[in-house]
N, C-alpha and C positions, 0 to 999 in steps of 0.2 A: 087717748087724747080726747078733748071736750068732741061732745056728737057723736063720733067714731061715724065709721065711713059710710054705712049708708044715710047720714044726717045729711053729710057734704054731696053724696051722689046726688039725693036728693036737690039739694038746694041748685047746684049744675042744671038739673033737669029740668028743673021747673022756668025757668028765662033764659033769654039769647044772655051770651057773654055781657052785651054794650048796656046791660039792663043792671048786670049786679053793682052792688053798694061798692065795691072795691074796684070797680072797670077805670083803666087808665089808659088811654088810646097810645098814649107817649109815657110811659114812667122814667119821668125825667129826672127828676132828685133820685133814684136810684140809679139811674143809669150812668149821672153824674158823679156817683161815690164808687163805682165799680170802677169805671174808666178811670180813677184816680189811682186803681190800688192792682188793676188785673194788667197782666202781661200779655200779649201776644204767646200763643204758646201756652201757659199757665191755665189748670185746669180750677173749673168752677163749678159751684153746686148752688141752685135755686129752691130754696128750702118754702114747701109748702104753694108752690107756683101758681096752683093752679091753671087759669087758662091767661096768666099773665103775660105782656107781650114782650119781659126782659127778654128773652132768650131768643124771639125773632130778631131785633136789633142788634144784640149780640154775633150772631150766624150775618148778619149784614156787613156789618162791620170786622168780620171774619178772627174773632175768638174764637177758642176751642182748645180743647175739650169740654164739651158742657153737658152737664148732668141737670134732672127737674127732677124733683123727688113730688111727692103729693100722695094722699091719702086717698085721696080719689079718685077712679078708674076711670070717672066721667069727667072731669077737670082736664086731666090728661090727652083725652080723647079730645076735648075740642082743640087745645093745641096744636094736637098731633094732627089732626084735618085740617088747621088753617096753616100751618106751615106745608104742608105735601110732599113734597119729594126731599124737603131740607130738612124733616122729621128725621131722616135715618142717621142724619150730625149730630145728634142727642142722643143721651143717655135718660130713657125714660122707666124712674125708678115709683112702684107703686108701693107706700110704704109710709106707717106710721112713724113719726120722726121720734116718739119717747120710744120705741122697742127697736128702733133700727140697726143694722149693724153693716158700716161701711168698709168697702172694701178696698180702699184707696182712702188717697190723701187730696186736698184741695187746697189752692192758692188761695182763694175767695169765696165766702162763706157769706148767702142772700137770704137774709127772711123779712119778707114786708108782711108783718100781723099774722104770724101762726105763732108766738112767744107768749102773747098776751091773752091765746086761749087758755093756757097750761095755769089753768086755778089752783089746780093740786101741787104737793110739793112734788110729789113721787113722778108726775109727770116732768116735770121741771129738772128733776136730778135725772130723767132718760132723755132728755134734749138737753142735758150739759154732755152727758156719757157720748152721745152722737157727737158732739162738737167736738169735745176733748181728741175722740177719735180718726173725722173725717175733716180737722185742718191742721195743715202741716206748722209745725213751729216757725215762727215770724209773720204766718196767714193772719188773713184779715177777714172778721167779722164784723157784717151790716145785719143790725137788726131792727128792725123798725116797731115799732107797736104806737097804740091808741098811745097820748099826751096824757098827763095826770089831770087835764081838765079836759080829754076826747071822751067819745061816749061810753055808757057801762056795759051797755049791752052790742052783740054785732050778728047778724042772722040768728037770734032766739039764743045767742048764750049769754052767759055772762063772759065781762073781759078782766083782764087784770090790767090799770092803767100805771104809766109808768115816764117819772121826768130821767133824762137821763143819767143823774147821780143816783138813781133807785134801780134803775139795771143797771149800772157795775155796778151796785152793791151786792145785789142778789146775783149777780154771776159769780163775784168776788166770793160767794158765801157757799156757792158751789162749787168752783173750782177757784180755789185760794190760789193766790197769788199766778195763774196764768194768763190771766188778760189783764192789757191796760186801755183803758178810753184815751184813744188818739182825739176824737172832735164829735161833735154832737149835733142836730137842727132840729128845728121846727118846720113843719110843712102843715100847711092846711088843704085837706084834700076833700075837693068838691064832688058829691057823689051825682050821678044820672038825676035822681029828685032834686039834686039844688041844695041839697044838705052839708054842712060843714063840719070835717068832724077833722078835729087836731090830731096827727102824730108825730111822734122825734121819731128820728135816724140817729143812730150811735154805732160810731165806728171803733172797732173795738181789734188790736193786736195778740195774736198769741206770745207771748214769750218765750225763746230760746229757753231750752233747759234741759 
């Protein structure tokens, strides 16, 4: 994956959480697309989390089973310190998401901007192989990445931008015919500097089969 893990440790280390480029005190356009599609019960996976605060809201509002996957050991770790004793209710999985290998199935399937690193194909065909694998048939996939007019670059890499008829396509072209695009937005997401940087959310079905 773009950087591989100690770029992202790094990046962790170097600022508080409330500092980074992607810091959402409330991630509310996601939180709004999950509560449309998770059950009570129904198990979820936060793909790329980092020290994202889905999964405290989540544990509030008492979902579960919930799994945070992330590449980075230091990502993880701030999480796991600001939750405290509600850490041990997760599933905290350390783990490149193109080489991953899940061991279970999930209801709902979260990526907000780890899609749009994957430049390469061969990365991109190892995070369809993890989807393909760890969401159950009729699951639902939230993927969020940069807008086709958000920025190119995102902590020192390059990104792959994308409107939402350009990811189904390129899902579609990975795993032909298993996902359908249920609904799609626009959000524009204000960073700590005051920066604007556009992304879509695209809700996306697995197909019985």
């Amino acid at each position: 994956m773009a950087g591989g893990q100690e770029h992202w440790d790094n990046v962790y280390g170097a600022r508080s959480e409330e500092a980074l480029t992607w810091f959402e005190a409330t991630p509310t356009v996601s939180l709004d697309l999950i509560r449309d599609h998770l059950g009570m019960g129904d198990p979820f996976i936060d793909i790329g989390a980092g020290a994202s605060r889905v999964v405290d809201a989540l544990l509030e509002r008492g979902y579960g089973p919930l799994a945070v996957l992330d590449l980075s050991s230091a990502a993880l770790a701030v999480s796991r310190q600001r939750l405290g004793p509600r850490a041990d209710d997760v599933a905290w999985i350390e783990a490149d998401i193109t080489t991953w290998q899940p061991d279970r199935d999930h209801a709902v399937w979260h990526d907000r901007a780890v899609f749009h690193f994957l430049t390469e194909a061969d990365d991109r065909a190892g995070y369809a192989r993890a989807l393909s694998q760890a969401l159950r048939p009729g699951g639902i996939a939230i993927i969020a990445t940069f807008a086709d007019d958000g920025p190119e670059m995102c902590s020192g890499l390059p990104v792959v931008r994308y409107a939402p008829e350009e990811l189904a396509q390129e899902l579609d072209r990975l795993l032909p015919g298993r996902f359908e695009l249920l609904n799609a937005r626009r959000h524009m997401h204000m960073t700590p500097k005051g920066n604007r940087q556009n992304f879509q959310y695209s809700v996306f079905r697995r197909r019985d089969r």
